[in-house]
Every structure is written in structure tokens, then in C-alpha cells.
C-alpha positions in Angstrom: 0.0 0.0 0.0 0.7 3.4 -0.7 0.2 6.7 1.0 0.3 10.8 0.9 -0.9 13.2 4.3 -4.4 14.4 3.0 -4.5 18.4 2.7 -8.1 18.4 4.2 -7.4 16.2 7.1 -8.3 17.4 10.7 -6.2 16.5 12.6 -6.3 18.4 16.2 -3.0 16.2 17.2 -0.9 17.4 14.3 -1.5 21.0 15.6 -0.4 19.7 18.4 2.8 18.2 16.6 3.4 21.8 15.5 3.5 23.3 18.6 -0.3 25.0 19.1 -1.0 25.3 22.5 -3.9 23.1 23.5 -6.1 25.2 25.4 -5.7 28.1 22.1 -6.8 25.4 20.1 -10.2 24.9 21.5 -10.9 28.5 21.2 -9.5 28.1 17.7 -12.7 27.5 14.4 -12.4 24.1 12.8 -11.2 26.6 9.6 -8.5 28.1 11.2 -7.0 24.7 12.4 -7.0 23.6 8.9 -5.1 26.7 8.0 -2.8 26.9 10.8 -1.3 23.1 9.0 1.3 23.3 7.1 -0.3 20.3 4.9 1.5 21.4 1.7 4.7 20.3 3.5 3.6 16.8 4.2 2.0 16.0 0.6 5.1 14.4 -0.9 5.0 13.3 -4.7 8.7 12.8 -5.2 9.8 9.2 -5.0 12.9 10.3 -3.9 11.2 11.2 -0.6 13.2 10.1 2.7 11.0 7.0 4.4 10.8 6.8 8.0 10.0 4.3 10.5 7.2 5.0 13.1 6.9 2.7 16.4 3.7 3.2 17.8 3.4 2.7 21.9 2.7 -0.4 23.3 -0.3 0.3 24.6 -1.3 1.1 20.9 -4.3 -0.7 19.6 -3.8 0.3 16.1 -4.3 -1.3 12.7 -3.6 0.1 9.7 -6.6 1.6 9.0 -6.8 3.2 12.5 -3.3 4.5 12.5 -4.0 6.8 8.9 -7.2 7.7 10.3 -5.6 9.1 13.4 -2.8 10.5 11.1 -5.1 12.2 8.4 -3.5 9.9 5.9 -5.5 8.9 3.1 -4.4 6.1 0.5 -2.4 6.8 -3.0 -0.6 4.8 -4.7 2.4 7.4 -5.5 3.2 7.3 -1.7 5.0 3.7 0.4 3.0 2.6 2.9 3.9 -0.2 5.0 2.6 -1.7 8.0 3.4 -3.7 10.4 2.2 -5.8 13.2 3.5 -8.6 15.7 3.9 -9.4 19.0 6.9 -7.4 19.7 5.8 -3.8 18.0 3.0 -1.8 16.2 4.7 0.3 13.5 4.8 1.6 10.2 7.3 2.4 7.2 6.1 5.5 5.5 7.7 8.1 3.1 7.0 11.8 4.0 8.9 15.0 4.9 11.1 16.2 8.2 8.5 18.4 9.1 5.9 15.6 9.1 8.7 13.5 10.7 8.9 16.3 13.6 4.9 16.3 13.6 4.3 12.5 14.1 7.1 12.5 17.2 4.9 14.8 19.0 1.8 12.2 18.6 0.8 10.3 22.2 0.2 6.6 20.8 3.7 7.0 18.7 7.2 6.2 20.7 9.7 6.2 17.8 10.2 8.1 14.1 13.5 7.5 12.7 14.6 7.9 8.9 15.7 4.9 7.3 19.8 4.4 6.9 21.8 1.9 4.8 22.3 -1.5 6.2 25.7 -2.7 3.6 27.8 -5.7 4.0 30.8 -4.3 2.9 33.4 -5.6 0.7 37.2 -5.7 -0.5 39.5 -8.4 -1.4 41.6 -11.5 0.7 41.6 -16.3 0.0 38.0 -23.6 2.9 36.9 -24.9 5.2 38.8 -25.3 8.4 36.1 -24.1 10.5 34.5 -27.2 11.2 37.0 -29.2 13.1 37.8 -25.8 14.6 34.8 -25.8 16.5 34.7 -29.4 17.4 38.3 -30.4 18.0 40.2 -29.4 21.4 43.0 -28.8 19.3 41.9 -26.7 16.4 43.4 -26.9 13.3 46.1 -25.8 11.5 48.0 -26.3 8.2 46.5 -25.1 4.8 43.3 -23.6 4.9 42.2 -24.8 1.5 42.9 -28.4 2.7 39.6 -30.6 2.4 40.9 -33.2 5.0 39.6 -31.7 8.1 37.3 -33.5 10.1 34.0 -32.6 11.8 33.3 -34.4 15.2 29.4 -34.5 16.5 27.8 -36.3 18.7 24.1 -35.5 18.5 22.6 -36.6 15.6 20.0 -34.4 15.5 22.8 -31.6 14.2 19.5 -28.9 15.0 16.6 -30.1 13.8 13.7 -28.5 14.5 15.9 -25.2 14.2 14.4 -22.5 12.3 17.2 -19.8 11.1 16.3 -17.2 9.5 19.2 -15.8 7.6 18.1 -11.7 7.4 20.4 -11.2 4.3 20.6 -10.9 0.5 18.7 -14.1 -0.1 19.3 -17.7 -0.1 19.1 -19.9 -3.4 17.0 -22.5 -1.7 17.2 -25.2 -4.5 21.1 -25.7 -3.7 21.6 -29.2 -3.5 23.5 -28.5 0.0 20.5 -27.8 1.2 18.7 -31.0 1.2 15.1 -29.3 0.5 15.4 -28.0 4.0 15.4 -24.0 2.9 12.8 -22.1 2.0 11.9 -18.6 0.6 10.1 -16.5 3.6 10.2 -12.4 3.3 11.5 -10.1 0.4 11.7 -6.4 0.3 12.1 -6.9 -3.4 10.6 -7.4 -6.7 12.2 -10.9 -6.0 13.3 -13.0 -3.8 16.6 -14.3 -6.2 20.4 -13.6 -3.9 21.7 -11.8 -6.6 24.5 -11.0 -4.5 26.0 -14.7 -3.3 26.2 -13.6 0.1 22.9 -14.7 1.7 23.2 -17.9 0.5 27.0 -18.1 1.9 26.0 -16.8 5.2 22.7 -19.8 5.1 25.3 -22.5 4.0 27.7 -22.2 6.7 25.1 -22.1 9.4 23.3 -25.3 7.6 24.0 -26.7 4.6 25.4 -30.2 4.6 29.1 -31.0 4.3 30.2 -26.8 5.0 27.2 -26.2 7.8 27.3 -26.8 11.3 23.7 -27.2 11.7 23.0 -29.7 9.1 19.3 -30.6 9.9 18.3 -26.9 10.6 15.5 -25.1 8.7 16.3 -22.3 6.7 14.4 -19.5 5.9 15.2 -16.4 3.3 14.6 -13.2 4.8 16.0 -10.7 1.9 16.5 -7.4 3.0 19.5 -6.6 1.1 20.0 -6.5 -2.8 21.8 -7.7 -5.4 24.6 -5.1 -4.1 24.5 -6.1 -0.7 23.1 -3.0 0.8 19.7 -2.0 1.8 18.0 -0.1 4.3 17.2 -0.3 8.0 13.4 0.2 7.1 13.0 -2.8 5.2 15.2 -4.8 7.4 13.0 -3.7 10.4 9.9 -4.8 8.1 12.0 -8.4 7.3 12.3 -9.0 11.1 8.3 -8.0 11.7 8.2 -11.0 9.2 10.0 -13.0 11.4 8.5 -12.6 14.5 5.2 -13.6 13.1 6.5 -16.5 11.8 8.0 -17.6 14.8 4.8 -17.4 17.0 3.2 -19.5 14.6 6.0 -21.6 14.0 6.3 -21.9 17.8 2.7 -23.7 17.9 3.8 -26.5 15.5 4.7 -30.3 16.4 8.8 -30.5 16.2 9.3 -26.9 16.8 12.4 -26.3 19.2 13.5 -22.4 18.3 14.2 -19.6 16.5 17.5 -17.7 15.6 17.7 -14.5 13.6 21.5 -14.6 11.6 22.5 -10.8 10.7 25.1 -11.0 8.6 25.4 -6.8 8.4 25.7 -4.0 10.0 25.1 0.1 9.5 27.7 3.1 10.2 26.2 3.8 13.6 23.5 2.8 15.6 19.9 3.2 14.7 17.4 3.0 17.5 14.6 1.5 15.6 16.5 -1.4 14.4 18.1 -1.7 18.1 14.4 -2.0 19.5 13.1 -4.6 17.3 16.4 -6.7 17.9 16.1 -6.5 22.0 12.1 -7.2 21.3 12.8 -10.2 19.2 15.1 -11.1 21.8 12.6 -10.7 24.4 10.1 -12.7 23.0 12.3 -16.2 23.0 13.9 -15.2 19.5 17.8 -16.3 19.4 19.8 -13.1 17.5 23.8 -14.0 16.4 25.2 -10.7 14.6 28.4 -10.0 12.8 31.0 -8.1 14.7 31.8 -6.0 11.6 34.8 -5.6 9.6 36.8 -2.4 10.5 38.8 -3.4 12.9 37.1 -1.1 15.2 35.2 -0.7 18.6 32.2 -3.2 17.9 30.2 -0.8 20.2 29.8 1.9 17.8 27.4 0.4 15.4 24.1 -1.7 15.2 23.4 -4.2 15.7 27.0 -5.3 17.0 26.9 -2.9 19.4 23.7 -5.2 21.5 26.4 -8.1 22.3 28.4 -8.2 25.2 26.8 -7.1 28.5 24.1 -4.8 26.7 21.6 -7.7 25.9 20.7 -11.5 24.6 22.3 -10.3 21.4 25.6 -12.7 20.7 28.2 -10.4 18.9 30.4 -12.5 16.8 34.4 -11.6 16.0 36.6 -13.3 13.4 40.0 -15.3 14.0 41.8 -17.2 11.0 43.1 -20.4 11.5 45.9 -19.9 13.9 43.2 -18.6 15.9 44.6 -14.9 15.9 41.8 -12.3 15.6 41.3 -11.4 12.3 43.2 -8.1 11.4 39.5 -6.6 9.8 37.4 -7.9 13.0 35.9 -4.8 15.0 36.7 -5.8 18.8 35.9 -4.9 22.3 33.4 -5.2 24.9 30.5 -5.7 22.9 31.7 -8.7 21.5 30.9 -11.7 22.7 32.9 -14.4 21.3 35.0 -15.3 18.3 34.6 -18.2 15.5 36.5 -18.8 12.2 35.6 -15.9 10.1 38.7 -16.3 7.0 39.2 -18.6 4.0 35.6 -19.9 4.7 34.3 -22.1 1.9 30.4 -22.3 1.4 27.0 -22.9 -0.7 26.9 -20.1 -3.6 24.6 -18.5 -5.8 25.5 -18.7 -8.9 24.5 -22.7 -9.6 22.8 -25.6 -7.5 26.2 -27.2 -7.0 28.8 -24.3 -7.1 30.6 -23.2 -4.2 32.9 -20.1 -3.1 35.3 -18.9 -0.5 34.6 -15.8 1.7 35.9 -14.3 4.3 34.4 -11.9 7.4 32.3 -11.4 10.3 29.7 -12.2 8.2 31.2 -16.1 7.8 32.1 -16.3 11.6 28.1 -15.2 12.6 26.9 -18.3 10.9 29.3 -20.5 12.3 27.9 -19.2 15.2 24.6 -19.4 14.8 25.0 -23.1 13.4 26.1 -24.3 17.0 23.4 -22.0 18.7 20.8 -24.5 16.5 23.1 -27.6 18.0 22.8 -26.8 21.6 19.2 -25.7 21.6 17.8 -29.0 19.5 20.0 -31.0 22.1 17.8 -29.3 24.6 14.6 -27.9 23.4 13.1 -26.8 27.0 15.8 -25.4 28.7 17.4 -23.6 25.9 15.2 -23.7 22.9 13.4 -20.4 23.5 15.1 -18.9 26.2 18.0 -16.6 24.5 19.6 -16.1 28.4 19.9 -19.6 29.2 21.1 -20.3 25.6 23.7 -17.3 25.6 25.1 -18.4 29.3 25.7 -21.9 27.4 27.3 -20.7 24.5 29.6 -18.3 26.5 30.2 -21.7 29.2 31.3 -24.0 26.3 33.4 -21.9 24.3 37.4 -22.6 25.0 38.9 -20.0 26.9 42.3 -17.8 26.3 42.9 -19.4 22.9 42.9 -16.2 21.1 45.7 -14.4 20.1 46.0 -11.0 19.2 44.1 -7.5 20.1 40.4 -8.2 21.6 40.1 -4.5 22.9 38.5 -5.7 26.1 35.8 -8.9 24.8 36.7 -12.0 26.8 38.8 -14.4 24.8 36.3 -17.2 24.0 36.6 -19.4 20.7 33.6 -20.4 19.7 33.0 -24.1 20.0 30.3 -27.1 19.9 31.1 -28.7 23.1 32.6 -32.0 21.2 36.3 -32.8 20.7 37.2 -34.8 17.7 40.5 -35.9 19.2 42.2 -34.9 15.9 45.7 -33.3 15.8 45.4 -29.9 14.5 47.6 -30.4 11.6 46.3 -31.4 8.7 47.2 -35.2 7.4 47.9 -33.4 4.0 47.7 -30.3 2.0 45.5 -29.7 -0.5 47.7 -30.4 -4.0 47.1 -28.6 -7.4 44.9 -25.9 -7.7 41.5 -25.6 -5.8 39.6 -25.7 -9.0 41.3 -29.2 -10.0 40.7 -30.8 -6.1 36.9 -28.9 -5.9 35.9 -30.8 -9.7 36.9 -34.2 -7.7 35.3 -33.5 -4.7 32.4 -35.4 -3.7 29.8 -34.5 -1.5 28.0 -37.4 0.2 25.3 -36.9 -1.9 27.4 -38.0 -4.6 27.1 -34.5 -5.9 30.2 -33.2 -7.1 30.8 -29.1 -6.4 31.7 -26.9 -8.6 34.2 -24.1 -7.3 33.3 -20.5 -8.3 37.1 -18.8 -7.4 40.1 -19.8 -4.9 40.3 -15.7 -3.9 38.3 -15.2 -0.7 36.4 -11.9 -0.8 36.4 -10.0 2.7 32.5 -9.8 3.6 31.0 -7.7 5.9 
């Protein structure tokens, strides 16, 4: 739906938004009122109009309808109207001016306006997967990262079933054969729901997919907020998660359900209240959230939603380390991160074709990691941690190995993020990889008997 602020509407609580005094305004002719409002200022007919997000209170008992009625808004379709409605917020995505903007803050039943940013996962240049037996092996592993002889040690079959993850990202290309059938399309903020970008379905393949994922019976659901450049903005992400949490209470209700974790593999150049709210809401209605650190090698606090982790919340902030298990010279640092997973050289599911795959490294590849052993603790105990994001963080942050990291952590504890299991491997690789990782990637074969077709041996640095 679309919308524009009517000219004619009467509204006494924009006056009110304008600064009238209330008492003048009841001494004030219905005619006067209507020209005291600036309306011409809040008809917008330029596409290139800023939108905003408005959370209602939440003692609101607003619908669409109600809300433009109490707003003076009337339907057209030149105008983005878009609302929203779950059982962590009321709110609405709308495109209108900064005087509006300043109007609707003043309004009694609304809590929140903020103009929509640019969420990015960022990008530059860097070059398997290791990460596996990192997290299940005591001692690690070590040797050439493009290796394909490391091994992944699990005791729980169940490897999160009965998961749901929701990868918030560019898309996922469901029908990749790593999948298994087990992803689907959910939310788009797009003519399509297609990853034109690769990332999305990277990100949903290391949490999941089989043979690169840790989770390897999870669900996975498509949330694409980004687009084909890996940027979008915080408005439609907010509207992606409103998806979410919808989906999760009626998920939630369903034979075989045991939780729910929201993957952000992104992050904006600040913070952004609106965004931050929904997160902590999520969070507070038995949603799991595992976010990306970011990749400037910064204080993690500075920026949503990294800046939740730590102390501040339920939120699990995730840094990257490389295989030596030194932090990551692009991972942002500090107190509001919560723990550390391999985030370089990280081979995954890719867009491109049902059987191709590509190397990546970032945050972005350590969240998943992350969020793939969230799913394996909570399906090996569905009461105790399957909707409770305390409980679950207290047992991430209890298993992890302690004061393995090397390098600058800027004041986050120095926890390694691991699966509880120890393979008993030596962290040295048996061999080395030999040729090129095209010629070993043509004559690899998955245990599907599906052989995987390697997109590039550089690994692009992801947000």
C-alpha cells in the first residue's frame, strides 16, 4: 500500500505536533486549524522522498486503518505505505517530509520516528573450510586452509533439527543441493526473492547446509532485506524481522518446533534506534539473535546491531580469528563482542548454480558459524534452551574454549567459539591440499554423490 498526508485532514493532534497550545486550540474555528497546518509540507509526490520508520506505543491498539485515520492519511498509490504488526511492536514504514517526521514525534500513541539508513555488507578483497573441526576439535586446526581433509566431530545426531534460522540477508538460493530441501523462501523487500549477491546464500550455508554447515538438519528461511549489491535499508530490514517474528509465533505452535535464531550477517555506520528496538524485542520474545561483529577493525560498540552483544543484551556479537586462531586483522573488537569463530578462508554454498561453491571471508562467515552451534545446543535441549536466549547465551559463552585467542580483543573475553565435542584430531592437517582448488573442488564429492563446482580460490572479505 501506498500513502500521501491528505490536505483536508483534521487532525487536532498534528496542531499539536506543530506546537499550538492546547487550550488556544479549542478557542481556535475548525477553519483556522485547517489553515494553521502546514499540509503542503507533508503532501510528498517525489519518490525520492526520505522514508521513516514510526513505532507506535505499546499500549497502541492500532491497525492500519486506524493509524491513517488518526494520522489524516488517506491512500495513493504514489506514496510507500507499510505496515506492520506482531507481537513485539506496532509500526509503520512510510515516506513523507522532516517536518511531518517532527509532527508525528509529538503524537501520544507513537514512541519512535527515525529515517531509514543503509544497512551494507561491505566488501574488499583477501583467500575452505577449516572451520568445522575448529569448533569441534580441542586442538583446532592448523596447516593449509584450502585443505579438504579436516574433520567434523558430533555427537548428537540431531545436528539442529527443528531449528528455524532465518538468515536476514541478501537471499538464499533455496534449491542448492547442499540444502537438502530444508530451505525455503520466507520475506523479500524486493521485486524478487533471487540472492543476486551470493552472500545470503554463503552466510545460510555455513550455518546449515550439509558437508560446509554446522547445523546440518536446521530449517532455513530467506529473509531478503539486502540487494543484489548487498546493501539495503534499515526500514526494510526492520519490516523483514516483523516477518519474522510472526513467523516464529506461529511456527512456535507447531509439532517438532524447538526455536528460532535470527542470523544478521550486516551492520550500518552507527547505531539506529529503531532497528536496536526490534532486535532487543525479538530477543525478548524467545527469539535467538547471532550478529556480525563488523569488519573495521574497530570498537564493535559503535554500530548496530553489534553494538547489543556483550553485557548490553541476549544479542551474541560474533568476531573473526583465522586459523591460527589470531583475531582477524578486519574484525571490529571490544566489549561488545561476545565471542570469536573462524571468520577467514571460509568455503560455502553459492549463488551462482545448485552445485557451485565459493570462499569468503568476514564477520559475516564467523556469525553463521555461530549461529549453526546456537541450533546444535538448543535441539539438544529444546526446553531449557530452545526459547530462552539467556539460558542459551550463558551456554554458549560456558562452552566456548577459553584464552585461545591471540592478538588484540580490545576488552571482549577471549572465548573461541566451539560445539562442546572434541574430535581428538591433531590440529595439523594429514595433507595439504595439492594442485589448484579448482582441479581438487571438480573431484570433490559430497555425500550426496554430488560433485561441487568451485566458483574462485580468492576469498572476498565480507562484511
Amino acid at each position: 500500500m501506498r500513502t500521501t498526508l491528505a490536505y483536508a485532514a483534521l487532525v487536532a493532534s498534528l496542531s499539536v505536533a506543530y506546537g499550538a497550545d492546547v487550550e488556544a486550540q479549542d478557542e481556535k474555528t475548525e477553519q483556522e486549524m485547517i489553515g494553521a497546518l502546514p499540509s503542503k509540507d507533508c503532501l510528498v509526490n517525489s519518490t525520492e522522498a526520505p522514508t521513516f520508520t514510526v513505532m507506535l506505543t505499546k499500549d497502541s491498539d492500532d491497525n492500519g486503518d486506524s493509524f491513517l485515520a488518526k494520522v489524516g492519511m488517506t491512500l495513493d498509490i504514489d506514496r510507500m505505505f507499510q505496515w506492520m504488526d506482531n507481537s513485539v511492536f506496532k509500526g509503520v514504514n512510510i515516506q513523507t517530509t522532516e517536518k511531518c517526521k517532527a509532527a508525528l514525534e509529538q503524537l501520544d500513541f507513537i514512541d519512535l520516528v527515525e529515517q531509514s539508513i543503509t544497512v551494507t555488507s561491505s566488501v574488499t578483497q583477501t583467500t575452505a573450510p577449516w572451520g568445522l573441526q575448529r569448533i569441534s576439535n580441542d586442538a583446532g586446526a592448523s596447516g593449509d586452509p584450502k585443505g579438504q581433509d579436516f574433520t567434523y566431530t558430533f555427537n548428537d545426531q540431531t545436528l539442529g533439527e527443528g531449528v528455524d534460522i532465518y538468515v536476514i540477508d541478501t537471499g538464499v538460493r533455496d534449491t542448492h543441493a547442499a540444502f537438502q530441501g530444508r530451505a525455503v523462501q520466507g520475506f523479500t523487500a524486493f521485486a524478487t526473492s533471487t540472492d543476486g549477491d551470493g552472500h545470503g546464500t554463503h552466510v545460510a550455508g555455513t550455518a546449515a547446509s550439509a558437508k560446509f554447515g554446522v547445523a546440518q538438519k536446521a530449517n532455513i528461511f530467506a529473509v531478503k532485506v539486502l540487494g543484489d549489491g548487498g546493501s539495503g535499508s534499515s526500514s526494510d530490514t526492520i519490516a523483514g524481522m516483523d516477518w519474522v517474528i510472526n513467523n516464529h509465533d506461529k511456527r512456535k505452535t507447531q509439532p517438532g518446533f524447538v526455536g528460532s535464531i535470527m542470523s544478521m550477517s550486516w551492520g550500518l555506520q552507527g547505531t539506529a534506534a529503531a532497528v536496536d528496538r526490534v532486535i532487543l524485542g525479538a530477543s525478548e520474545a524467545g527469539i535467538h539473535v547471532s550478529v556480525a561483529a563488523g569488519n573495521d577493525g574497530a570498537d564493535a560498540c559503535g554500530t548496530t546491531p553489534a553494538h547489543l552483544g556483550g553485557a548490553n543484551s541476549n544479542v551474541i556479537t560474533v568476531g573473526s580469528v583465522n586459523i591460527e586462531n589470531t583475531v582477524s586483522t578486519f574484525s571490529n573488537i571490544g566489549e561488545c563482542v561476545d565471542i570469536y569463530g573462524p571468520g577467514e578462508q571460509i568455503l560455502s554454498t553459492w549463488n551462482t548454480d545448485d552445485n557451485v561453491i565459493n570462499f569468503l571471508s568476514g564477520t559475516s562467515m564467523a556469525t553463521p558459524g555461530n549461529t549453526g552451534v546456537m541450533a546444535y545446543l538448543m535441539a539438544q535441549d529444546p526446553a531449557g534452551l530452545g526459547q530462552n536466549p539467556s539460558a542459551l547465551k550463558a551456554k554458549l559463552l560456558a562452552t566456548a574454549r577459553q584464552n585461545e585467542i591471540a592478538g588484540n580483543l580490545g576488552g571482549s573475553a577471549n572465548l573461541l567459539l566451539s560445539s562442546g565435542e572434541n574430535g581428538g584430531v591433531a590440529a595439523k592437517t594429514k595433507r595439504t591440499a595439492t594442485g589448484s582448488p579448482a582441479a581438487w573442488a571438480k573431484s570433490l564429492v559430497h555425500s550426496l554423490d554430488k560433485r561441487w563446482s568451485l566458483l574462485s580460490s580468492e576469498s572476498t572479505l565480507r562484511f
